[in-house]
Structures are given as structure tokens and as C-alpha cells.
N, C-alpha and C positions, 0 to 999 in steps of 0.2 A: 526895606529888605529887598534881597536880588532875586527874583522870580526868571530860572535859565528853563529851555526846552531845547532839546539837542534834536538832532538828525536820528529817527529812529534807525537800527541796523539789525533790529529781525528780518531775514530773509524773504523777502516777498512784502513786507512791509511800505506801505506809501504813506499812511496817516500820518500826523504831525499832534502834537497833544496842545497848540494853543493856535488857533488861525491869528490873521492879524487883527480881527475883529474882538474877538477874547484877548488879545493883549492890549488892545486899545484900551478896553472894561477895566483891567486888572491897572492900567496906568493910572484911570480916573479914580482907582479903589486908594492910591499911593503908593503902591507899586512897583520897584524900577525894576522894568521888564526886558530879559535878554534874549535872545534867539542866535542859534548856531546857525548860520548863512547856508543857504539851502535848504534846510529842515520842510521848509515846506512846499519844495518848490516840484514835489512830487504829488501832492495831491491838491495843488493844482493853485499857489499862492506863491508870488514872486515878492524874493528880498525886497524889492524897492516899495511895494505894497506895506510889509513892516516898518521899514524906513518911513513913509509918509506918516505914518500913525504914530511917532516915536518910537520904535523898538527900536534899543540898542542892537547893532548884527557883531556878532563874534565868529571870525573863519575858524580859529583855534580851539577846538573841541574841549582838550585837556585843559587849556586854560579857564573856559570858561567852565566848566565844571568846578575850577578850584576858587573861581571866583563868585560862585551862586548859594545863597542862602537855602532856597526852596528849587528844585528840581521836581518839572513835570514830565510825567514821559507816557505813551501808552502801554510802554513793556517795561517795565524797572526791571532791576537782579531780579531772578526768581520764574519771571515769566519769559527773561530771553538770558539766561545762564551763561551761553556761551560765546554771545557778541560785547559783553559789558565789563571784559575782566579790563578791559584797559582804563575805566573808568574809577575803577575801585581805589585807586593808587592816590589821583585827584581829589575826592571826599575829601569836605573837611569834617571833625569832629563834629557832630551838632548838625549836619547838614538834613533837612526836610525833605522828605522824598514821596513825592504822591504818584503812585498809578499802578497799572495792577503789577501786582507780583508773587501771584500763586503765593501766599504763605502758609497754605494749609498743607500744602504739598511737599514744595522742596526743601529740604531739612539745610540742602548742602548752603545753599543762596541765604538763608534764616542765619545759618551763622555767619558768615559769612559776611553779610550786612549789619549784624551786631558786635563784630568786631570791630566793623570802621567807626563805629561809635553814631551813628546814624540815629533819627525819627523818622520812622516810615509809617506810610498809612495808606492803606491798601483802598483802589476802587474798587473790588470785588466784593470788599466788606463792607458796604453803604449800605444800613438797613432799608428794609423795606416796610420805611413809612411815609406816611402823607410827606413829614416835611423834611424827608429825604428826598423826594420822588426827583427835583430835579436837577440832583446828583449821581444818581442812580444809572451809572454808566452800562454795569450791564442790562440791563432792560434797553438802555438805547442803542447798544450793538446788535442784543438780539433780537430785535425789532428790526432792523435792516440783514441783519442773516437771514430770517425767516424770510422775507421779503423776499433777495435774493436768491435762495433756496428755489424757491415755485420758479421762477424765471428760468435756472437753471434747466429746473425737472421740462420744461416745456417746449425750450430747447432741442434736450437730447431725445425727448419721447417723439415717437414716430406717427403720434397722433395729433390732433389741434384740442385744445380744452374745453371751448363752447359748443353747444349741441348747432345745427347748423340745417337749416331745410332747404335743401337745392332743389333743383329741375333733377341731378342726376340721384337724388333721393335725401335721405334723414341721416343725420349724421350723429350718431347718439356722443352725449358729453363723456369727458375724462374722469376716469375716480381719483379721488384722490386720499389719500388716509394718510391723515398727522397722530404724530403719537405726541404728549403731552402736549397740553396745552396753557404754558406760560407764555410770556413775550413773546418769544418766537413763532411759536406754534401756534399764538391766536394771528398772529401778522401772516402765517402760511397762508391759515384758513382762509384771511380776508382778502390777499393777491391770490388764492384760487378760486376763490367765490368771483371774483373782480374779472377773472378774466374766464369764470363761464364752466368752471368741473362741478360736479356732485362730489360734495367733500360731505367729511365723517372723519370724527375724533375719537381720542380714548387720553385720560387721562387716570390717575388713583387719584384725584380730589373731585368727589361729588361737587365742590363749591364752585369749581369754573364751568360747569352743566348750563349754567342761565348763556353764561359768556357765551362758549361755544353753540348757542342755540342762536343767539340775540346777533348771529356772524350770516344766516343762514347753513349751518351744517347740522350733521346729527352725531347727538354725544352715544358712545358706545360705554356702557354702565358695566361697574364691575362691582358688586353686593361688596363694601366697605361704611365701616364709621367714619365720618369725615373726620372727627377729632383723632384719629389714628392716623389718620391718610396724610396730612403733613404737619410740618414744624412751626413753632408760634412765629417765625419769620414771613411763613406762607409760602416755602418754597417744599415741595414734595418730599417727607422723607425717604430716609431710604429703605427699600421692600426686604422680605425674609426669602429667603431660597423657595420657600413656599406661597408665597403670594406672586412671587415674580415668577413661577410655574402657573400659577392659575391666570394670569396677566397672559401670557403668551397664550395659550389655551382659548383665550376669550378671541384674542384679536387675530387668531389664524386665518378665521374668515373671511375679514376685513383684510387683511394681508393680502392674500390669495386672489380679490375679489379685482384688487386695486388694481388701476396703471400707475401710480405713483403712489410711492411711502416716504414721509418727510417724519425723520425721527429727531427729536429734543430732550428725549428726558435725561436727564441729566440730574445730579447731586454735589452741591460745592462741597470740594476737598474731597471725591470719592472716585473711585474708578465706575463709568456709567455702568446701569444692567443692560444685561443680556438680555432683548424682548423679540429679536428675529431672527430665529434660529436657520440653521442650513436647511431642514425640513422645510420651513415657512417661505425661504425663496424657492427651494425646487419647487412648491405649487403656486407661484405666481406665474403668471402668460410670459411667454417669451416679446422681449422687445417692453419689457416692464421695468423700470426706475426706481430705487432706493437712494434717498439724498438723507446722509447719516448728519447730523448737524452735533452730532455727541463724539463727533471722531477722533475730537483732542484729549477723550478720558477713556477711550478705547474704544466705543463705540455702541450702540442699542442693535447693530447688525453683529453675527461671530464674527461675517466672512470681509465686515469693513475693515479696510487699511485707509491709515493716516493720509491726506494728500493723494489718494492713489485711486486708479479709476482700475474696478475689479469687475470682471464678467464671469457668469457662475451662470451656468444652462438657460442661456439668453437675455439674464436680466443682468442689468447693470447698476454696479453699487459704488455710489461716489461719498469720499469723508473728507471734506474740505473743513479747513480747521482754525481758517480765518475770514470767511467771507465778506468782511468789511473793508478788507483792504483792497476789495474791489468795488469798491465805492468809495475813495478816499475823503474825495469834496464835503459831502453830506455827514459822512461817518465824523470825521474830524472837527467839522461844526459842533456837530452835537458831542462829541467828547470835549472839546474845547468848551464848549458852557456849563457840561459836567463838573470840569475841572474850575471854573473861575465860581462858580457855585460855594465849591469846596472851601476853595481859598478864601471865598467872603466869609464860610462860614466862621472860620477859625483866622482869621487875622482881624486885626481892628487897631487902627491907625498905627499902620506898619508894625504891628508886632503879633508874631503868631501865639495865638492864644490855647492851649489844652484843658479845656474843662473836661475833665473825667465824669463830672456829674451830668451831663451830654452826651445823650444813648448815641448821637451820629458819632462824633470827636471818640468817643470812647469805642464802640464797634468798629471801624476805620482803624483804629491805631493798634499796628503791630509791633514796634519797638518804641522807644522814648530813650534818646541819647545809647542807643544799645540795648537797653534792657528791654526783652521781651515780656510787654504785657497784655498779650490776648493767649490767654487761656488755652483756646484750641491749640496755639504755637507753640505752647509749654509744653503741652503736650505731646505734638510732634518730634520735638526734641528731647522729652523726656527729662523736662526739667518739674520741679517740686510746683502743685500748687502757691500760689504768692498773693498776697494783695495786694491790689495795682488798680486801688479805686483812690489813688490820690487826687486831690481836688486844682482848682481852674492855677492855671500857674503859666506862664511868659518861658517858653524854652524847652 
């Protein structure tokens, strides 16, 4: 089978979804591996690099789309709508499509994709279990988001983040306050511990309390059942108008208190909450940082915009909504062994294999030859409950 990776063209975009190192893997798996010439040569991997390792290089985009069995990308339809319509034309029937592509979201992309007759299967939908863990692409972006995050905030803040005892005196450390703590937000915690703030969390799962302690910071409690507090996946569900009133209430002080606020919480397929109201920055110190990492689902600040750096009574609120693509090298690595992960999971001697009875293969897959079978998707689109627990099958 043709394993193709094109030239990503979201906007700002430099990641590549297989280095040449993952397509080297994916050769040795049997494999024939194609790459769009240049695709990687943005985050920081030159055609000839591919070339040495046998990838086939294709200049011809369209073609080689019409020419690939399985297509990886890091932004499929759905997650980049509006740079991929020329692609659509290309598909063939049948064609494999791995990476993320919002399908909880865009209804438009959802059909759209099932009209070309497509299997797609989503990285965002990689459960979160043991032996998913090293496919689990979002946990390795937001792991370098958060990362990146702190770096950012340290930057623009007008302070230095380690406490500091000079001759010209004591320089007391930086606060710093992460709102959940998942992937990102325990990776904030440990590059702000790393580089010397008094951090403090708050999350609604009493279960990540050890985590966030075991970082050095201090978890900020909010009286909850844990079995309430998230979903059998483990990711935080989503709160009631009334819990995420008592939520804000809690962390005002914390808020307030901080030079820096690094927000995460986040919900797949939701629009984020609301946790830091216009009140809550008017009483932050002026020349104080909010770095919104929720910005692509609206935001955990009201007064966050997308992309856009906002100043509101001397604090400044940034919602960057790709921060890995400022790290392309690393980022890419680690999504490219996400990706060849995937593919080992579900191929076996060149043929892509669908076990339905395979909580990953089966979580992951959002269409099958067009037909939408994840649940949630039906839903979105308003189609009928179905049964779509068909068993291991070639196609």
C-alpha cells in the first residue's frame, strides 16, 4: 500500500506528519512511502534526507494524492476546511485518511469527507489507554504547548521567574497559576518549577492532586466527587453553569494573586468554559500575563481572541492556537511516531486491517468507506443511531 504525506497548508503551519526517520519505519513495516517534495523542508528535513532513506519525492501534489492508498497529514478536512478543497477532487474511493480532523465539530468537513467515499480516523480520537499512550498525539502536542506556553509568559512578563539574592537585595520569585492540569498544564507546571516561579493549580479532578503536588506546586481544591469530575476516558468533563460559577469564585484569588495565568481546560468537541472573567483580570497587577492555551475553542479568558494579543487595564492576554508549530523539529518527530504507531497498529503485511473489536481501531475511526461510524459523528450530523460494531475485515 501507498503511504503519501503532503505539504501541510494551514496557515502558519511548518510540521510535516512523517520526518524521514518515520518513513524510513513505515518502509521497514512494507510500506511504499511517498512524500510531496518540500513537505518537510519547513521544519527542518531536506528532500534529499527522504531520498537517502528511500522515499519516493512527488513535486505534483494532486497527483500524488490520486496516487496514495493511506494519506497522513497533521491537519486533514475538518481541521484545516479551507486550504484542502483542491484535494477533495483527487481522493480516490477507499482512500485512508489519518490525522486530526476535528470530527466532533465540523458537520460541513463530516460530509463532505463522506461523500468522497473515504476512511478516516481521527488522531484526536486515540483513547487514552496504556496501549494507546504512544499514539496519543494530543497529549504529545500538548506537552510541547504547555511547554512552550511558560517560555512564552517569561518572555513578555517584566519580571524574571527564580527568586534571586543579590548585593542590590532579594528578588522574590514569579507566581504562576495553571488552570487544569492535563498534558499541558502539568508540562506548564514543570517548565515553571524548572525555571524557579511559585506555581499553583486548580483542576475539577481531585485525581491529578498527587500529580500536581509530586511537580512541586500547590493544588487549589474545589469540594467535588471525583467520579463526577471526569469522563471514563479521563479527560475533565464538562461543568454545569453552576459548578463553573463556583470554579471561578474559587480561583479569583489565585487569579488575582498571579504574575502569570496559563489556562488548559479544555473539553473535546465543546466550546471551552468560561473560568476568567473581565472582573478577574481587572484585579490582576498591571504588567500581569494570561497565556490562554484554550483559544481554538474560544477561550477560559471572555476577553481572549484567537491568534491575537489583547491588553485590558495592563494585563496582557495571548490565545495562540497552534504552539507547536513553533517548534516544528521536535513537534513533528513526535507526531510522526504517533503516526507510524497508528499505522503499525492497523496494517499487517501491507494490508490495512479494521478490527472493530479494537477499542483503539474502533475509537479512531470516524468513517469507513463514507459511512459514518462514531457515534458522536452521527450525532453531529443528525443521523439515526446504527450499529457499526462490525468485526476485523481488510478495507
Amino acid at each position: 500500500m501507498i503511504v503519501s504525506a503532503i505539504k501541510e497548508n494551514l496557515p502558519g503551519e511548518k510540521m510535516v506528519a512523517l520526518t524521514p526517520a518515520a518513513a524510513a519505519g513505515l518502509i521497514k513495516h512494507g510500506l511504499d512511502v511517498r512524500v510531496e517534495s518540500g513537505a518537510g523542508i519547513a521544519a527542518g528535513f531536506s528532500d534529499a534526507v527522504y531520498e537517502k532513506l528511500g522515499v519516493t519525492l512527488v513535486a505534483d501534489r494532486v497527483e500524488l494524492v490520486k496516487q496514495t492508498d493511506i494519506l497522513v497529514q497533521v491537519h486533514a478536512l475538518g481541521a484545516n476546511p479551507d486550504a484542502q478543497r483542491s484535494e477533495l477532487a483527487a481522493l480516490k474511493r477507499g482512500t485512508y485518511i489519518i490525522g486530526f480532523a476535528d470530527p466532533l465539530t465540523d458537520k460541513t468537513a463530516m460530509r463532505v469527507l463522506s461523500q468522497c467515499g473515504v476512511t478516516l480516523l481521527a488522531m484526536e480520537l486515540v483513547p487514552r489507554i496504556t496501549r494507546a499512550q504512544s499514539m496519543d498525539a494530543l497529549s504529545s502536542m500538548a506537552s510541547l504547548a504547555g511547554y512552550k506556553a511558560v517560555l512564552i509568559a517569561a518572555e513578555k512578563l517584566g519580571k524574571i521567574f527564580p527568586m534571586m539574592i543579590t548585593a542590590a537585595g532579594t528578588i522574590t520569585p514569579a507566581k504562576v497559576f495553571v488552570i487544569g492540569a492535563g498534558v499541558a498544564g502539568l508540562q506548564a507546571i514543570a517548565t515553571s518549577r524548572r525555571l524557579g516561579a511559585q506555581v499553583s493549580a486548580f483542576d475539577v479532578r481531585p485525581a491529578v492532586k498527587e500529580q500536581v503536588q509530586s511537580l512541586g506546586a500547590r493544588f487549589i481544591e474545589l469540594p467535588v466527587q471525583e467520579a463526577e469530575a471526569q469522563t471514563p476516558s479521563g479527560y475533565a468533563r464538562q461543568q454545569s453553569a453552576e459548578e463553573q460559577q463556583r470554579q471561578r469564585e474559587l480561583m479569583a484569588q489565585s487569579v488575582s494573586d498571579s504574575d502569570v495565568v496559563i489556562s488548559t481546560a479544555a473539553v473535546p468537541g465543546k466550546k471551552a468554559p468560561i473560568l476568567i472573567s473581565d472582573q478577574m483580570v481587572a484585579g490582576m497587577q498591571a504588567g500581569s500575563i494570561i497565556i490562554d492555551l484554550a483559544a481554538a475553542r474560544g477561550g477560559n479568558c471572555s476577553l481572549t481572541r484567537p491568534d491575537e494579543v489583547v491588553a485590558h487595564l495592563g494585563v496582557t492576554i495571548l490565545g495562540p492556537t497552534n504552539l507547536t508549530a513553533t517548534l516544528p523539529v521536535h513537534a513533528s518527530q513526535m507526531y510522526a511516531n504517533n503516526i507510524v504507531n497508528v499505522l503499525k497498529h492497523v496494517t499487517k503485511k501491507g494490508e490495512f486491517i479494521l478490527d472493530m473489536q479494537d477499542q483503539i481501531t474502533r475509537d479512531m475511526l470516524v468513517m469507513r468507506d463514507g459511512n459514518i461510524m462514531n457515534q458522536a459523528v452521527r450525532r453531529l450530523l443528525e443521523l439515526p443511531e446504527a450499529d457499526v460494531s462490525a468485526g476485523a475485515g481488510t478495507g
